[in-house]
C-alpha positions as CSV (number, residue, x, y, z in Angstrom):
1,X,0.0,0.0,0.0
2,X,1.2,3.1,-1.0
3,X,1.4,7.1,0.9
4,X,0.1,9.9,-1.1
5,X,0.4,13.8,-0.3
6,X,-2.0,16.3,-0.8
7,X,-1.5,19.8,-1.8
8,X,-4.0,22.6,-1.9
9,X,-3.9,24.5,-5.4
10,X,-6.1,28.0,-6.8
11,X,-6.9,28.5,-10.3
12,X,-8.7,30.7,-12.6
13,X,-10.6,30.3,-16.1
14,X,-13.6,31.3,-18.0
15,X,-15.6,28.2,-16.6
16,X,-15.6,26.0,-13.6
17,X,-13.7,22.9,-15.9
18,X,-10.9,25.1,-17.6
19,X,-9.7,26.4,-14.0
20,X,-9.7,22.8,-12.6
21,X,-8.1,21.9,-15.8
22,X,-5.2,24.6,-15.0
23,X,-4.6,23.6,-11.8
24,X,-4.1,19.8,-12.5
25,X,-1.8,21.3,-15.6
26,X,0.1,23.2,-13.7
27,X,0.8,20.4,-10.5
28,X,1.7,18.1,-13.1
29,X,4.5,20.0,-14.3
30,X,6.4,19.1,-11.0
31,X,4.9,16.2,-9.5
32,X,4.7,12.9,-10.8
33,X,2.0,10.2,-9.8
34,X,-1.3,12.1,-9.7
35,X,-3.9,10.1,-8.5
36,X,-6.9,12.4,-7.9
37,X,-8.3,16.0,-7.6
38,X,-10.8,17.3,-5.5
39,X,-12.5,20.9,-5.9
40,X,-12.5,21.9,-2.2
41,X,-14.4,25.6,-3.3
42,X,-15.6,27.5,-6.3
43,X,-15.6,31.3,-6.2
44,X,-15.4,34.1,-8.8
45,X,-14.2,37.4,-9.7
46,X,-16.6,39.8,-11.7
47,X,-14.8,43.0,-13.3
48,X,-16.5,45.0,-16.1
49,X,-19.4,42.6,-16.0
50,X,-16.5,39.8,-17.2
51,X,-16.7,36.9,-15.1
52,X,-13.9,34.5,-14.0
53,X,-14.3,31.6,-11.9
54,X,-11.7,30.7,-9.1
55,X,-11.6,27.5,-7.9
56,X,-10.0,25.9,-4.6
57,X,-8.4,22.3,-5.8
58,X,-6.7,19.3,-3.6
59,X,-4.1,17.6,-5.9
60,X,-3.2,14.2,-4.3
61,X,0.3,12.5,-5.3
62,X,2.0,8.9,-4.4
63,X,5.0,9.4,-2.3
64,X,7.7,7.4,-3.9
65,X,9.1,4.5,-2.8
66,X,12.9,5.3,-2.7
67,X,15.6,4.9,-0.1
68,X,18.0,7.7,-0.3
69,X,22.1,6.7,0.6
């Protein structure tokens, strides 16, 4: 059984599924072994009558299994 880590993310986008798709992106840039995503809030930002969603997301990652010498 493996460990997995969590880490808390915020992104932005014109809809709810492009900022949760930016966020997952962007984690897995520099993490390897995503396993799952959770959208912990979903918020938004209105200037000029433009609307932008924010989202709240929990990447989760498997810890490795690797001794270091």
């Amino acid at each position: 059984m493996g460990v997995e880590k969590s880490i808390d993310l915020t992104a932005t986008g014109p809809s709810i599924e492009e900022a949760v798709a930016e966020a997952v992106h962007r984690a897995s840039l520099t993490l390897k072994g995503l396993t799952t995503f959770e959208v912990e809030r979903i918020d938004g930002l209105i200037d000029g009558g433009e609307v932008t969603y924010r989202v709240l997301v929990r990447v989760s990652f498997q810890i490795k299994e690797q001794v270091h010498e």
